[in-house]
HTML snippet that shows the backbone in 3Dmol.js (N, CA, C, O; Angstrom):
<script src="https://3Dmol.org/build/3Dmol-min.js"></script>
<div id="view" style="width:600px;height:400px;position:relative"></div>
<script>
const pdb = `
ATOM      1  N   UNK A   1     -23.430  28.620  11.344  1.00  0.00           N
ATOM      2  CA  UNK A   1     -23.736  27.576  10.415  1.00  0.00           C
ATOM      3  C   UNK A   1     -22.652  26.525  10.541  1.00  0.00           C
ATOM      4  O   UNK A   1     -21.458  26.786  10.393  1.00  0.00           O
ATOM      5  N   UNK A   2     -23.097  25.407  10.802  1.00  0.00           N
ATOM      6  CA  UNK A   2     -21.869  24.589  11.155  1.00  0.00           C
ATOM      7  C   UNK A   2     -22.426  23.155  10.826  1.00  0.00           C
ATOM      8  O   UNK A   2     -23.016  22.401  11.599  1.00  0.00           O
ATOM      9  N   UNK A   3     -21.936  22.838   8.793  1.00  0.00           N
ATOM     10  CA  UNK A   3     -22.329  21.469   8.279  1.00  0.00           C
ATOM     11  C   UNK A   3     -21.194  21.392   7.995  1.00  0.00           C
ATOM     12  O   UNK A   3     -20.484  22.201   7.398  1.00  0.00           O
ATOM     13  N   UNK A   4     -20.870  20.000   8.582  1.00  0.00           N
ATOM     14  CA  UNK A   4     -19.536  19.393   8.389  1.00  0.00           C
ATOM     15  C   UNK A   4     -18.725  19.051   6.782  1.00  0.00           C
ATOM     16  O   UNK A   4     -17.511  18.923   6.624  1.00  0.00           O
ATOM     17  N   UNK A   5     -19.737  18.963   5.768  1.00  0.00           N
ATOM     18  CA  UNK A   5     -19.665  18.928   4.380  1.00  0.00           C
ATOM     19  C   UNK A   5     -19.910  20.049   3.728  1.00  0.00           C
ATOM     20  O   UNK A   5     -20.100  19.792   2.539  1.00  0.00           O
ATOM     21  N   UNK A   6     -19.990  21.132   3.953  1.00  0.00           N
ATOM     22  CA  UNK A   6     -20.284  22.133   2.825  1.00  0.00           C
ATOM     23  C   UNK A   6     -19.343  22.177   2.156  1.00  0.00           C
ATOM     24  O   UNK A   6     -19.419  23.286   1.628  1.00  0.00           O
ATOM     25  N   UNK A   7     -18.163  21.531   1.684  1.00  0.00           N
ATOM     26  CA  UNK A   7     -17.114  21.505   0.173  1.00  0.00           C
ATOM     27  C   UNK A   7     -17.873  20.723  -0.721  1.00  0.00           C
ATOM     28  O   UNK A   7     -17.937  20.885  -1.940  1.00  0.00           O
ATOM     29  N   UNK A   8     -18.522  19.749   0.046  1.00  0.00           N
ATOM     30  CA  UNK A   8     -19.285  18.863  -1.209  1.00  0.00           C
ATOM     31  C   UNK A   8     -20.352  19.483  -1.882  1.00  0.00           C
ATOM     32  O   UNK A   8     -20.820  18.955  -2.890  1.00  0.00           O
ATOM     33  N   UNK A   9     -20.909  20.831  -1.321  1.00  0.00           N
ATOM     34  CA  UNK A   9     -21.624  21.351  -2.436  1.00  0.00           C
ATOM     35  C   UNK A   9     -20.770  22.125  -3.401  1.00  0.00           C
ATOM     36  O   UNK A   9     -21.216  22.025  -4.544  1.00  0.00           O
ATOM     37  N   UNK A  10     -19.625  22.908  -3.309  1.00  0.00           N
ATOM     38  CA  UNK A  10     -18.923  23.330  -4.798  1.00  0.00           C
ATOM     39  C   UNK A  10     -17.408  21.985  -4.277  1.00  0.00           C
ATOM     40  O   UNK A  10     -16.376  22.122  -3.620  1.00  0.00           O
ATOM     41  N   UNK A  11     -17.907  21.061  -4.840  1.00  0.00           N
ATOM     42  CA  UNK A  11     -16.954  19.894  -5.167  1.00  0.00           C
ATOM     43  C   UNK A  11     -15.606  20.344  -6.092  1.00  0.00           C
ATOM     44  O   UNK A  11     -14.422  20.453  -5.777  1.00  0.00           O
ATOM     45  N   UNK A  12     -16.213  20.525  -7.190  1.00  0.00           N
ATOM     46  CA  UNK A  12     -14.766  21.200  -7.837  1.00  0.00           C
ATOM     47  C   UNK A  12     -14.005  22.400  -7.662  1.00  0.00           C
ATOM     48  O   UNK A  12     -12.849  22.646  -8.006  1.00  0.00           O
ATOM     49  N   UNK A  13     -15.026  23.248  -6.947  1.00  0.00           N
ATOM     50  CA  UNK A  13     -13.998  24.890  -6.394  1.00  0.00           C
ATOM     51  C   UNK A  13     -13.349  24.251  -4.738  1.00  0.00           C
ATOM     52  O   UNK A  13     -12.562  24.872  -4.023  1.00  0.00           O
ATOM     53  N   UNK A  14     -13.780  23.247  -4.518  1.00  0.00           N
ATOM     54  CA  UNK A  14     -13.402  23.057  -2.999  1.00  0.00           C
ATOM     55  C   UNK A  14     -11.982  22.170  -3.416  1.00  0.00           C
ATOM     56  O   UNK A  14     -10.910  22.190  -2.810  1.00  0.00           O
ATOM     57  N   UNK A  15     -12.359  21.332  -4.738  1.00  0.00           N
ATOM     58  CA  UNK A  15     -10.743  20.842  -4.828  1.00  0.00           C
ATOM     59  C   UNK A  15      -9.932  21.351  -5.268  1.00  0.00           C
ATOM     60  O   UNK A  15      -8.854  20.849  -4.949  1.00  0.00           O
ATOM     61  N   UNK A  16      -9.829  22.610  -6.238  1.00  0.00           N
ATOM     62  CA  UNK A  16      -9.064  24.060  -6.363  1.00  0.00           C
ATOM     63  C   UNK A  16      -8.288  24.402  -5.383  1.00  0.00           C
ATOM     64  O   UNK A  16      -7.089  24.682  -5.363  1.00  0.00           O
ATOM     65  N   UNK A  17      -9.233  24.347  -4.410  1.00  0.00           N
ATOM     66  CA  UNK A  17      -8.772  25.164  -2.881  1.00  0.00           C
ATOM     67  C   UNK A  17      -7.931  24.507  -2.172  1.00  0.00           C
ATOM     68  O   UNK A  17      -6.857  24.952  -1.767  1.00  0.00           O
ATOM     69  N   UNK A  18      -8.388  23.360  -1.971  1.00  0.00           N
ATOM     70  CA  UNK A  18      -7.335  22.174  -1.459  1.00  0.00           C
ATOM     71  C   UNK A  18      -6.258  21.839  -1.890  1.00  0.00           C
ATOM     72  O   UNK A  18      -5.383  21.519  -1.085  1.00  0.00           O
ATOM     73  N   UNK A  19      -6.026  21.816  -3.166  1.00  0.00           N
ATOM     74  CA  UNK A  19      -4.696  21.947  -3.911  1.00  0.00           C
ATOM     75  C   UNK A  19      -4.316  22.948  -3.859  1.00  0.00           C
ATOM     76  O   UNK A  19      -3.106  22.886  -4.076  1.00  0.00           O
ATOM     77  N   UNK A  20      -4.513  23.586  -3.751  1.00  0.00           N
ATOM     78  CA  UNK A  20      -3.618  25.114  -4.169  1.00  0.00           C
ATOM     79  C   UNK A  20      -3.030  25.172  -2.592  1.00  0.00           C
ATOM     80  O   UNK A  20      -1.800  25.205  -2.613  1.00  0.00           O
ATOM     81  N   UNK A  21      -3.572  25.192  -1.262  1.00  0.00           N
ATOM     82  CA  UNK A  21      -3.181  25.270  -0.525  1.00  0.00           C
ATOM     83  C   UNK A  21      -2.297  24.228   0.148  1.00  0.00           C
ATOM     84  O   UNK A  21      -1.600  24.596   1.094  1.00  0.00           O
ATOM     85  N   UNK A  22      -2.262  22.902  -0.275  1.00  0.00           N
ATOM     86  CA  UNK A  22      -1.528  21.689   0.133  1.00  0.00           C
ATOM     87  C   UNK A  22      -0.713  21.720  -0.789  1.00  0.00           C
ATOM     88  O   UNK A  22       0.399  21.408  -0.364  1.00  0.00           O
ATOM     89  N   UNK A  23      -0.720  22.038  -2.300  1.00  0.00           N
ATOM     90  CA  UNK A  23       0.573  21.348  -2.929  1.00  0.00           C
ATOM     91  C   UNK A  23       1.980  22.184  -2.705  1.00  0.00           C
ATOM     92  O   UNK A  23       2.908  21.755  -3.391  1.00  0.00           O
ATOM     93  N   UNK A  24       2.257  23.198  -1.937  1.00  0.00           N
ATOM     94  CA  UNK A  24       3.274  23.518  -1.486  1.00  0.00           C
ATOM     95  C   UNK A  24       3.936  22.537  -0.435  1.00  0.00           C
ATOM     96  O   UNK A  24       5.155  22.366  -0.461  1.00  0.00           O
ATOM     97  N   UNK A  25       3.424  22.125   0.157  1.00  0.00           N
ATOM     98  CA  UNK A  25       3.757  21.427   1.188  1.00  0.00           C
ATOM     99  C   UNK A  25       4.439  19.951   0.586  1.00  0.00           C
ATOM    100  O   UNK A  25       5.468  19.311   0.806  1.00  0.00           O
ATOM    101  N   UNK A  26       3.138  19.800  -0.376  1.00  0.00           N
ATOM    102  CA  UNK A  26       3.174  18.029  -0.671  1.00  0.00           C
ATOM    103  C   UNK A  26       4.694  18.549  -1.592  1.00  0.00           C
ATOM    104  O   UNK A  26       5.525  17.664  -1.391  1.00  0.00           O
ATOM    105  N   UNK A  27       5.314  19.684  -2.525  1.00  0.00           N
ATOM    106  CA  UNK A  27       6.343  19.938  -3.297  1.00  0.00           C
ATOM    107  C   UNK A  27       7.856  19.611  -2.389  1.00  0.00           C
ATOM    108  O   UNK A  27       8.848  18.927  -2.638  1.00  0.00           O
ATOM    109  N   UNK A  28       7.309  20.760  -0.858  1.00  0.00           N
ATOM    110  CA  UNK A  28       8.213  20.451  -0.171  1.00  0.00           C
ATOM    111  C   UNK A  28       9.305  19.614   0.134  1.00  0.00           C
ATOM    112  O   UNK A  28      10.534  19.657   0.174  1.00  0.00           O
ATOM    113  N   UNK A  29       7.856  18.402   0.445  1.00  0.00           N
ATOM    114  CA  UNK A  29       8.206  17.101   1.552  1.00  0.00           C
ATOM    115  C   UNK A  29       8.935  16.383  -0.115  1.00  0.00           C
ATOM    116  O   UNK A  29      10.006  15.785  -0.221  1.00  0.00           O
ATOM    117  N   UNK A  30       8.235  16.606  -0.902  1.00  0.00           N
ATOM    118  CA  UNK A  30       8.803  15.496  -2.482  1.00  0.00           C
ATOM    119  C   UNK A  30      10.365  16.003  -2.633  1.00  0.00           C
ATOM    120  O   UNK A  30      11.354  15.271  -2.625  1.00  0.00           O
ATOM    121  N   UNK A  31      10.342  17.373  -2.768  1.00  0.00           N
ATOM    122  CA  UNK A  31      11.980  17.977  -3.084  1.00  0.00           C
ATOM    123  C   UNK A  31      13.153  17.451  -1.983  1.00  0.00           C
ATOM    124  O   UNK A  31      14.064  16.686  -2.298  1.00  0.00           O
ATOM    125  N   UNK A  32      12.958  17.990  -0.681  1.00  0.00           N
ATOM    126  CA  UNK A  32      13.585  18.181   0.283  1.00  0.00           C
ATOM    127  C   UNK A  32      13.834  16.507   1.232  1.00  0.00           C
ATOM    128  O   UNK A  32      14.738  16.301   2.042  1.00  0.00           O
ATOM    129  N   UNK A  33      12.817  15.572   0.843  1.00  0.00           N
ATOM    130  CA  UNK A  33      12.580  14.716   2.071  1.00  0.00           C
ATOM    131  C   UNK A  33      11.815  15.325   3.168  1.00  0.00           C
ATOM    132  O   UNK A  33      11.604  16.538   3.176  1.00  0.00           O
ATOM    133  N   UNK A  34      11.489  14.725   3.879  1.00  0.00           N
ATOM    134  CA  UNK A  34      10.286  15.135   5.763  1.00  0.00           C
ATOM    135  C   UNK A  34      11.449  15.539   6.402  1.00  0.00           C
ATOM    136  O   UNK A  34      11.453  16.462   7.216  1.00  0.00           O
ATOM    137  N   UNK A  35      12.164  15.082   6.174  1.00  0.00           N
ATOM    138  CA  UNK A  35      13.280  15.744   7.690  1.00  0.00           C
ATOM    139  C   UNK A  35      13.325  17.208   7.746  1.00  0.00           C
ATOM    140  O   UNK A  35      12.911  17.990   8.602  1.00  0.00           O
ATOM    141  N   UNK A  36      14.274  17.499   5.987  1.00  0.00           N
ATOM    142  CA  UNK A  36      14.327  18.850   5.676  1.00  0.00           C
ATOM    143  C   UNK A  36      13.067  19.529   5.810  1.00  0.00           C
ATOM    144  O   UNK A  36      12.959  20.438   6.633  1.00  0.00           O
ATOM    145  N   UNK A  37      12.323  19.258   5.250  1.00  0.00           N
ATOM    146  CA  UNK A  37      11.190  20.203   4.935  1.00  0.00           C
ATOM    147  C   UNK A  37      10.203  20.604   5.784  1.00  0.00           C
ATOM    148  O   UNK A  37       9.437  21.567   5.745  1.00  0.00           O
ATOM    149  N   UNK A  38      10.420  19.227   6.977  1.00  0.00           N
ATOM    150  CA  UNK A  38       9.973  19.774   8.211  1.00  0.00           C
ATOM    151  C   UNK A  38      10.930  20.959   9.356  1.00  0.00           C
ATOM    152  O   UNK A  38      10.603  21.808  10.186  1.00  0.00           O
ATOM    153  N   UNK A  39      11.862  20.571   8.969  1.00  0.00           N
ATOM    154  CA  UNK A  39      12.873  21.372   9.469  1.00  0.00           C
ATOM    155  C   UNK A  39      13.047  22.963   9.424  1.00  0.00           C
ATOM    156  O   UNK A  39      13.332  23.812  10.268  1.00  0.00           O
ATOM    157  N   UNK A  40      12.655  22.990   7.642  1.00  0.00           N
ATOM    158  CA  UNK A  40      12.354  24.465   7.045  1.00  0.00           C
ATOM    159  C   UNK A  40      11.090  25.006   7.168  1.00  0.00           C
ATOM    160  O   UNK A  40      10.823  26.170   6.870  1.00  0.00           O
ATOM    161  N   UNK A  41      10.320  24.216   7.590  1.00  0.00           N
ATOM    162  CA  UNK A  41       9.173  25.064   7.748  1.00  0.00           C
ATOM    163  C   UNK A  41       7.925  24.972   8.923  1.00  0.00           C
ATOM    164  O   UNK A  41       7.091  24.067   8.904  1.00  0.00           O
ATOM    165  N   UNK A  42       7.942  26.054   9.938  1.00  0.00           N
ATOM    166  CA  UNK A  42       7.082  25.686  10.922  1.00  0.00           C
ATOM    167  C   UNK A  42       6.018  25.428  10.913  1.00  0.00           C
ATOM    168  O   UNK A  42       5.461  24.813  11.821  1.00  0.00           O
ATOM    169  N   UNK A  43       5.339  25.937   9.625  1.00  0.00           N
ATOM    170  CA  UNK A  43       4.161  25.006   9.705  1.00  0.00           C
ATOM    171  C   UNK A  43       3.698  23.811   9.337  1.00  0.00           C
ATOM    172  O   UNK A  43       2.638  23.204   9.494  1.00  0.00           O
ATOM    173  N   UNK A  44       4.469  23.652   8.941  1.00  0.00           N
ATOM    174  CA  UNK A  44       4.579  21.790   8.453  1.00  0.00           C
ATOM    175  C   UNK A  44       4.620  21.102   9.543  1.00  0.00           C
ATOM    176  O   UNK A  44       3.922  20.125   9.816  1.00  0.00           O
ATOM    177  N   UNK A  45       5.859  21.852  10.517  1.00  0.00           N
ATOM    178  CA  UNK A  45       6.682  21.130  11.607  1.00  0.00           C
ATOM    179  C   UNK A  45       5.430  21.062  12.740  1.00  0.00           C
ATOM    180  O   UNK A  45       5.414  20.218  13.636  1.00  0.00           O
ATOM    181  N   UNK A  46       4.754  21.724  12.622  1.00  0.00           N
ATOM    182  CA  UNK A  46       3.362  21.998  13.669  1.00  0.00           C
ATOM    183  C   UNK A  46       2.720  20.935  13.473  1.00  0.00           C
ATOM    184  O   UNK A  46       2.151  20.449  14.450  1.00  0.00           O
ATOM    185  N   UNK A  47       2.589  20.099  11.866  1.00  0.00           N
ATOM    186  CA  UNK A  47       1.758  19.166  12.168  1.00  0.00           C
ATOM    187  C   UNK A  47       2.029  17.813  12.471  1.00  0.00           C
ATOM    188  O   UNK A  47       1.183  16.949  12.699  1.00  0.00           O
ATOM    189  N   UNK A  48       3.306  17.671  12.459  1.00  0.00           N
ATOM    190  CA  UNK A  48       4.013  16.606  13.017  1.00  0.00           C
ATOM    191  C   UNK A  48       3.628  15.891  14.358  1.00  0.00           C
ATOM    192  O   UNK A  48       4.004  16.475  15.375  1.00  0.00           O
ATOM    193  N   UNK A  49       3.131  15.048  14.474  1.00  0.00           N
ATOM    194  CA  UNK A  49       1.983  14.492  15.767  1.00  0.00           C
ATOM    195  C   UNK A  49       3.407  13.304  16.480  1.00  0.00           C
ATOM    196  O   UNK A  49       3.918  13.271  17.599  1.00  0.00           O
ATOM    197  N   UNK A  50       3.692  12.354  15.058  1.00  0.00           N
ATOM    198  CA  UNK A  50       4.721  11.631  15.686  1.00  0.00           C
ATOM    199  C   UNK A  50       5.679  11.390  14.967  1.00  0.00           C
ATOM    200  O   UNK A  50       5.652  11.761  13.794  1.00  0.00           O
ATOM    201  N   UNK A  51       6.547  10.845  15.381  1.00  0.00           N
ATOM    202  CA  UNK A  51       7.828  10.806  14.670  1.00  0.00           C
ATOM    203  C   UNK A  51       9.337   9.481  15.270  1.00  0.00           C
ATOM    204  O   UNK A  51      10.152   9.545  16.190  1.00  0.00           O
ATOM    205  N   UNK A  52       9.165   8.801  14.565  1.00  0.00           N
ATOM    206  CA  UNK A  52       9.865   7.296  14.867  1.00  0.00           C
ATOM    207  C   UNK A  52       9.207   6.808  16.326  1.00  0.00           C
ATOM    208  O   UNK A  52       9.900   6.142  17.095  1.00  0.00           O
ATOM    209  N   UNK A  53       8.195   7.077  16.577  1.00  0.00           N
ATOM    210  CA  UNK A  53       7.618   6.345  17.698  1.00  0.00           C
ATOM    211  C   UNK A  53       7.399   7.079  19.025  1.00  0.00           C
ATOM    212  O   UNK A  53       7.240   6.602  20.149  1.00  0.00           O
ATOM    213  N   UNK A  54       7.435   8.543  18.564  1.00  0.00           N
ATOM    214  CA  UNK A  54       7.565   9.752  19.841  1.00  0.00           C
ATOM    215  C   UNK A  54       6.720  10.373  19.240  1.00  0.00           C
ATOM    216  O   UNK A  54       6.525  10.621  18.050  1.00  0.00           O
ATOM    217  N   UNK A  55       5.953  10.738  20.668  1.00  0.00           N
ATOM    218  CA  UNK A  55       4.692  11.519  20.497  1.00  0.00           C
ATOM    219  C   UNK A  55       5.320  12.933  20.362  1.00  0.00           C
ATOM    220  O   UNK A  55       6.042  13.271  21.300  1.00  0.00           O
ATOM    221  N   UNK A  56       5.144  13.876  19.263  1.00  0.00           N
ATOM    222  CA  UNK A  56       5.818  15.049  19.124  1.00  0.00           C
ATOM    223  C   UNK A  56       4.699  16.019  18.881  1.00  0.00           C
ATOM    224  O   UNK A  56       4.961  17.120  18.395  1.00  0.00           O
ATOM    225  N   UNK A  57       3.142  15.592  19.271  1.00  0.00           N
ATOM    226  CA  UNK A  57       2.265  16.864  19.811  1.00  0.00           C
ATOM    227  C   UNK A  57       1.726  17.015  21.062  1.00  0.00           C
ATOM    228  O   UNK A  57       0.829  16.222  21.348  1.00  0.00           O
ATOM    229  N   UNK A  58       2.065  17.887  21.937  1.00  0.00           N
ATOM    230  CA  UNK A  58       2.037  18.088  23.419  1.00  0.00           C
ATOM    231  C   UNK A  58       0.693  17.098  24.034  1.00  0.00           C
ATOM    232  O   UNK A  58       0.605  16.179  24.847  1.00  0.00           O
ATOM    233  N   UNK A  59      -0.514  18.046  22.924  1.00  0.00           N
ATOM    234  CA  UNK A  59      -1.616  17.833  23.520  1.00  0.00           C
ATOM    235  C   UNK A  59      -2.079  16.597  23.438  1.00  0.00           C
ATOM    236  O   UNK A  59      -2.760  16.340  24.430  1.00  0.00           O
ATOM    237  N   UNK A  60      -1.982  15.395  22.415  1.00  0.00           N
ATOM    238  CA  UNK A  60      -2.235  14.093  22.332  1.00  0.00           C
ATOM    239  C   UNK A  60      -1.367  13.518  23.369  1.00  0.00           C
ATOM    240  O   UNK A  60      -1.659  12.423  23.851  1.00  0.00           O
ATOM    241  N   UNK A  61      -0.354  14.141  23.742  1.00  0.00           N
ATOM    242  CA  UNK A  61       1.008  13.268  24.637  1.00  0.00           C
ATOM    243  C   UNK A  61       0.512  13.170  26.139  1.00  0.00           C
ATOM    244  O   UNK A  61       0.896  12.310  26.930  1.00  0.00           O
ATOM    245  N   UNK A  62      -0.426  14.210  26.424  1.00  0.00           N
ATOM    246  CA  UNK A  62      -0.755  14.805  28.126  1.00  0.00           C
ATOM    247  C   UNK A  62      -2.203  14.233  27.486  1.00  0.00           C
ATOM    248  O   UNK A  62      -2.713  13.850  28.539  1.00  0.00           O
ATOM    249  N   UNK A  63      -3.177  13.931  26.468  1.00  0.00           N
ATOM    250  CA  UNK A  63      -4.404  13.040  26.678  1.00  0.00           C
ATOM    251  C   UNK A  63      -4.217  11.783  26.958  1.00  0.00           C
ATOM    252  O   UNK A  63      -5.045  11.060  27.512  1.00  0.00           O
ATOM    253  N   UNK A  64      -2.690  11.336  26.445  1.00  0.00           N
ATOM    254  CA  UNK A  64      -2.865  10.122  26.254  1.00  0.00           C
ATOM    255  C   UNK A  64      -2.123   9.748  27.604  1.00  0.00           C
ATOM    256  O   UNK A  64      -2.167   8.570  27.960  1.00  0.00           O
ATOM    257  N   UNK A  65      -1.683  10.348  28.103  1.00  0.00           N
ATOM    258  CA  UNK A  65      -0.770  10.326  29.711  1.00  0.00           C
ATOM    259  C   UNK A  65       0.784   9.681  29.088  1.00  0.00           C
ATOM    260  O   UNK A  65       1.348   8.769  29.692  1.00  0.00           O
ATOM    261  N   UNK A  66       1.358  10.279  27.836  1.00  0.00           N
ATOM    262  CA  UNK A  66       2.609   9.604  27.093  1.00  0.00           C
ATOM    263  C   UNK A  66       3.836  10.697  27.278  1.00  0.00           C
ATOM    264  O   UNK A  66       3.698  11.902  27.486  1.00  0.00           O
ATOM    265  N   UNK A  67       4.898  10.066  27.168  1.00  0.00           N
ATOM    266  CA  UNK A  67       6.006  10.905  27.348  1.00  0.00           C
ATOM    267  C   UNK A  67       5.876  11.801  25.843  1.00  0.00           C
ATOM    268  O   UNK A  67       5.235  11.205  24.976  1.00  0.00           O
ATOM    269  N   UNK A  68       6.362  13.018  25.502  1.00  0.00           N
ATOM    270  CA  UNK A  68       6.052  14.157  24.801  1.00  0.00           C
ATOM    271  C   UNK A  68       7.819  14.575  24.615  1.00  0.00           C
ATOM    272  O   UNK A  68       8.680  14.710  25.484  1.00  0.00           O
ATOM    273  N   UNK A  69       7.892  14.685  23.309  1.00  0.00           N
ATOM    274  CA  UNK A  69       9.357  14.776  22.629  1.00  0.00           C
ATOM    275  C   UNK A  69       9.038  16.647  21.901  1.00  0.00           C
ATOM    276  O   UNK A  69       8.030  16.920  21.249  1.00  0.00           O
ATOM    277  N   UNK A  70       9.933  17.471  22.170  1.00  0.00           N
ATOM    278  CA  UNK A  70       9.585  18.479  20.800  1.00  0.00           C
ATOM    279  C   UNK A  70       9.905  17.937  19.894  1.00  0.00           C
ATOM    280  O   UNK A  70      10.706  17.003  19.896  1.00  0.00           O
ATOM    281  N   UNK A  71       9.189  18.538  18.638  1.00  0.00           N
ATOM    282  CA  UNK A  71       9.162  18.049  17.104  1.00  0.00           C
ATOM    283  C   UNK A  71      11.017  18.167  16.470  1.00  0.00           C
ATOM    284  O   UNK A  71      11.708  17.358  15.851  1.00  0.00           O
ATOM    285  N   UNK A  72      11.245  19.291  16.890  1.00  0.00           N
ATOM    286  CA  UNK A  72      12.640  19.456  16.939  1.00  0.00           C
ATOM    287  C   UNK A  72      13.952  18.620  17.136  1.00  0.00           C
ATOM    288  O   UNK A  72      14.824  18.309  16.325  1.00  0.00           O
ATOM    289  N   UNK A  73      13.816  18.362  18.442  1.00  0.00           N
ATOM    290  CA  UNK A  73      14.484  17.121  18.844  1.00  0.00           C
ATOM    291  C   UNK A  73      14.214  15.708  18.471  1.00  0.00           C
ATOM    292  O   UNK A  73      15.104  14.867  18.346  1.00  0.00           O
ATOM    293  N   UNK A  74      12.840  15.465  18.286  1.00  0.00           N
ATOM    294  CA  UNK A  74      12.709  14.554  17.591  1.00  0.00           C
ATOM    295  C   UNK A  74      13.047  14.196  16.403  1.00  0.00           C
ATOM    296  O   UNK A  74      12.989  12.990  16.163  1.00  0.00           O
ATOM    297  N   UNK A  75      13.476  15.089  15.369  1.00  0.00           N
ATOM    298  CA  UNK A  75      14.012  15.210  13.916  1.00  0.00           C
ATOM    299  C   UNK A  75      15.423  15.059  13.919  1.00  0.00           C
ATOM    300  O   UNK A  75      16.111  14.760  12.943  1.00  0.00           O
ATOM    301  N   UNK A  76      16.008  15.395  15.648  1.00  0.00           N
ATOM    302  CA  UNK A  76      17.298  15.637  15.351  1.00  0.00           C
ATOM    303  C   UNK A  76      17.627  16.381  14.743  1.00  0.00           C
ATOM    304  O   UNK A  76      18.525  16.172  13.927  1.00  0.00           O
ATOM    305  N   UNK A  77      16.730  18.191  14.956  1.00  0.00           N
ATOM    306  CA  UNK A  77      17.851  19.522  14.326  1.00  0.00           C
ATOM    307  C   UNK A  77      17.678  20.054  15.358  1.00  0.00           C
ATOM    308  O   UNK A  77      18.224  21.131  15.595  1.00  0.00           O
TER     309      UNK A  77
END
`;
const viewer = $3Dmol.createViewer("view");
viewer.addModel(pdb, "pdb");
viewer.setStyle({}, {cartoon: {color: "spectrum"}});
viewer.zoomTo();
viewer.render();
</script>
């Protein structure tokens, strides 16, 4: 089964879900700043695509034929 909208049929249990699972993150990045909080946590740091103008996800970097930074080095930790 594959409909690209099925949250919009339970609209309000789907925004439950969405919060509950993002507002750790969104607490994170508010407490800590992006640097830290990307720093502390790999899955945050996973979604980091770019960062001051460096492509810091492999796979967009080799579609796009662009030089490719780790997320790491790119943060400077």
């Amino acid at each position: 089964y594959c409909v690209a909208n099925m949250p919009g049929a339970v609209a309000h249990t789907s925004t439950y879900a969405l919060n509950n699972a993002t507002l750790p993150f969104v607490l994170a990045l508010a407490g800590k700043g992006a640097g830290k909080a990307l720093a502390d946590d790999s899955h945050l740091l996973a979604g980091l695509n770019v960062h001051r103008g460096k492509l810091t996800y492999k796979a967009v970097a080799e579609a796009q034929d662009l030089p490719f930074e780790e997320p790491r080095a790119a943060l400077g930790v």
